[in-house]
RODOBA-530820 format. One record per residue (C-alpha): residue number from 1; x, y, z. Coordinates in nm, 2 decimals, always signed. Layout:
N
+------+--------+--------+--------+
: mifi :   east :  north :     up :
+------+--------+--------+--------+
:  NUM :      X :      Y :      Z :
...
+------+--------+--------+--------+
***
This chain:
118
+------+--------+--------+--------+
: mifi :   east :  north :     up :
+------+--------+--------+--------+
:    1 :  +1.04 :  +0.60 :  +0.28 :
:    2 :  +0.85 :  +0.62 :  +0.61 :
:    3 :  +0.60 :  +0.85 :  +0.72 :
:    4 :  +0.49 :  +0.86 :  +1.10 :
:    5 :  +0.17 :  +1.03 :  +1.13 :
:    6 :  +0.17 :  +1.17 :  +1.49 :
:    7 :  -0.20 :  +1.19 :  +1.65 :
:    8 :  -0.27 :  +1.33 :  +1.97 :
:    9 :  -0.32 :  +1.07 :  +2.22 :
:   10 :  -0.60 :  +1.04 :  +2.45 :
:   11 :  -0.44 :  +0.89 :  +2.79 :
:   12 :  -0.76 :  +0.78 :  +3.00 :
:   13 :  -0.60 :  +0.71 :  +3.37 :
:   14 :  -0.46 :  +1.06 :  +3.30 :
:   15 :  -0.81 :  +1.27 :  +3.32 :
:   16 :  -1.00 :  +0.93 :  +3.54 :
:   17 :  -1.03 :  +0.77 :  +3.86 :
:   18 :  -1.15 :  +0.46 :  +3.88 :
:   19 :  -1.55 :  +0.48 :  +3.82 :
:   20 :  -1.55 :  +0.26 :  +4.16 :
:   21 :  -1.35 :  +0.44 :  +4.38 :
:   22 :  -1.51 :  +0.84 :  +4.38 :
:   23 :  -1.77 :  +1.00 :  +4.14 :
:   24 :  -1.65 :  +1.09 :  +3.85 :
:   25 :  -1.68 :  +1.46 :  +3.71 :
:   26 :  -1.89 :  +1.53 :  +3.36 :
:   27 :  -1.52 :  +1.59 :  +3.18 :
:   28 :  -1.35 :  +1.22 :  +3.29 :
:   29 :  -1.70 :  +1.08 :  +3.22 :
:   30 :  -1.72 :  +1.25 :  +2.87 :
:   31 :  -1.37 :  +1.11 :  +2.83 :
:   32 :  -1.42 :  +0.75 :  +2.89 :
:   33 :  -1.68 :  +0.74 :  +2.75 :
:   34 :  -1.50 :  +0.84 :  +2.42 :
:   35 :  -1.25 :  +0.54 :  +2.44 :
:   36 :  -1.58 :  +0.30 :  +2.53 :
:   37 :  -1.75 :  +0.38 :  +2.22 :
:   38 :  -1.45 :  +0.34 :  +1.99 :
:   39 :  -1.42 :  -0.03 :  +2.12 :
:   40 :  -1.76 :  -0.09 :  +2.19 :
:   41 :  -1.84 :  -0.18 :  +1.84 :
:   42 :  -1.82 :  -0.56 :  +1.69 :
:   43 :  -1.59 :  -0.50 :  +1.40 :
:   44 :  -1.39 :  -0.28 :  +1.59 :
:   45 :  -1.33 :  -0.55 :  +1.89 :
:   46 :  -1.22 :  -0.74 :  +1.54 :
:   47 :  -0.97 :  -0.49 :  +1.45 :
:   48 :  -0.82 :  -0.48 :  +1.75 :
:   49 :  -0.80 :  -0.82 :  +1.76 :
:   50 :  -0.70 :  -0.94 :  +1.41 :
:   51 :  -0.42 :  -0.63 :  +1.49 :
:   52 :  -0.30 :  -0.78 :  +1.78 :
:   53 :  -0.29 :  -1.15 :  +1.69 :
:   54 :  -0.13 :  -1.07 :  +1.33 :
:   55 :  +0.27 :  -1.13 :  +1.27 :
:   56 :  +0.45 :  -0.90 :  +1.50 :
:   57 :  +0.16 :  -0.71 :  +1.64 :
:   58 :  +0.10 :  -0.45 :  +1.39 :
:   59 :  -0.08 :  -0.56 :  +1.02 :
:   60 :  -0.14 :  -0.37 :  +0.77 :
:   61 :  -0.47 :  -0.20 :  +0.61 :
:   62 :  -0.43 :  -0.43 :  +0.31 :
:   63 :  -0.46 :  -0.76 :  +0.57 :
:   64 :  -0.77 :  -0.62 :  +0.72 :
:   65 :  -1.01 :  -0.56 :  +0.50 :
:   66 :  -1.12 :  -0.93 :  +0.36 :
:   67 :  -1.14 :  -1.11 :  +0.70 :
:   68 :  -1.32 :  -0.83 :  +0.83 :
:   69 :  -1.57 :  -0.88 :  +0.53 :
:   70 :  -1.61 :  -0.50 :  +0.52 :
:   71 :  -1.58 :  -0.24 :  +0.23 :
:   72 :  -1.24 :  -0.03 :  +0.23 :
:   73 :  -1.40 :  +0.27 :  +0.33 :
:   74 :  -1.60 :  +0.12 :  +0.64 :
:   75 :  -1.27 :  -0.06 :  +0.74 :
:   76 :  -1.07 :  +0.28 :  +0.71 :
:   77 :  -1.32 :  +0.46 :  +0.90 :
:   78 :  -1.34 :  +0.20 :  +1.19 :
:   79 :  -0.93 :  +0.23 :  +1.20 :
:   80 :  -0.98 :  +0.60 :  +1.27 :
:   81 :  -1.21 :  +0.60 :  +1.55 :
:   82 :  -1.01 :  +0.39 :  +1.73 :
:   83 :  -0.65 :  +0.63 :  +1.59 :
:   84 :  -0.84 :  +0.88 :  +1.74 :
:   85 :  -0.94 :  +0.72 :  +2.05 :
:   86 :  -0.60 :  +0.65 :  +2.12 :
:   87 :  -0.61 :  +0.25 :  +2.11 :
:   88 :  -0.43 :  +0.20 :  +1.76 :
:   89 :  -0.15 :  +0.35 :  +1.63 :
:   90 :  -0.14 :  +0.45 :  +1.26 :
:   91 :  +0.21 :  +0.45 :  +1.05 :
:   92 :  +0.24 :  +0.51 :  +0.66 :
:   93 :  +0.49 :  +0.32 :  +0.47 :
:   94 :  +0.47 :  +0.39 :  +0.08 :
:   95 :  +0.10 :  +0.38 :  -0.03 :
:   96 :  -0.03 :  +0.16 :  +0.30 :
:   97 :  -0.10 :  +0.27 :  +0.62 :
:   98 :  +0.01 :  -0.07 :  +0.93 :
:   99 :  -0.13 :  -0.04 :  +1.26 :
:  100 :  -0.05 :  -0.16 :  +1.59 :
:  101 :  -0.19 :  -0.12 :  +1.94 :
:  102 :  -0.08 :  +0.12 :  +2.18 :
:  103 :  +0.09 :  +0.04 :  +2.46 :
:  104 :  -0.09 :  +0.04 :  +2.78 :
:  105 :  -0.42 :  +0.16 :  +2.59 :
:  106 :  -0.65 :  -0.10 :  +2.64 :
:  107 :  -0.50 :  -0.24 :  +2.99 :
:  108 :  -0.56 :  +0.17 :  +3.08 :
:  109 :  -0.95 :  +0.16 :  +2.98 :
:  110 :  -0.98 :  -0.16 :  +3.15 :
:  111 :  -0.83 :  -0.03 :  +3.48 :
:  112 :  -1.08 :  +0.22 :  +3.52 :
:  113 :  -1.39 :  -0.04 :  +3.52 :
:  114 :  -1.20 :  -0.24 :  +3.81 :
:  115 :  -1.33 :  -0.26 :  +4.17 :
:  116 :  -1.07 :  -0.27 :  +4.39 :
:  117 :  -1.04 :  -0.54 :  +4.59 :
:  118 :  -1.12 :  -0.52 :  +4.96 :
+------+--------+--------+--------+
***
């Protein structure tokens, strides 16, 4: 049985201009900022990474933990920030939770730190 566990997700480009093209109010700031902190961490940058490069883009919790080199509960709270960011996506099958990358996420953040080109 499969269980989809729904989070709201925080679309960046939805509440942000590009930080190059106008000042940006306290609220888009406050919400960037959110999705930069979640990534801006080294073993998160690994998560994202091991999650991406693993078989069929998704991996589960149980595949994370021993490359990572990180206790279960320190790997499970890193997957959460970045659930909660909106730059993983989280699915329950039996007793493990898999993860995968969101769509458009990270290509979303890094489109807001572009200068256009002139």
């Amino acid at each position: 049985m499969t269980t989809i566990e729904l989070l709201p997700i925080q679309d960046v480009t939805a509440c942000c201009s590009p930080v190059t093209t106008e000042a940006m109010t306290q609220e888009s700031a406050e919400v960037l900022a959110k999705s930069l902190k979640a990534i801006a961490d080294p073993a998160r940058l690994r998560l994202i990474s091991m999650v991406a490069a693993h078989e069929g883009a998704e991996a589960c919790v149980c595949d994370l933990q021993e490359p990572l080199g990180l206790s279960q509960p320190t790997v499970s709270h890193h997957l959460k920030v970045l659930v909660d960011a909106g730059i993983l996506h989280r699915e329950k099958r039996g007793t493990w939770a898999y993860f995968s990358l969101i769509p458009g996420a990270l290509e979303s953040v890094a489109a807001l730190l572009t200068s256009p080109t002139r």
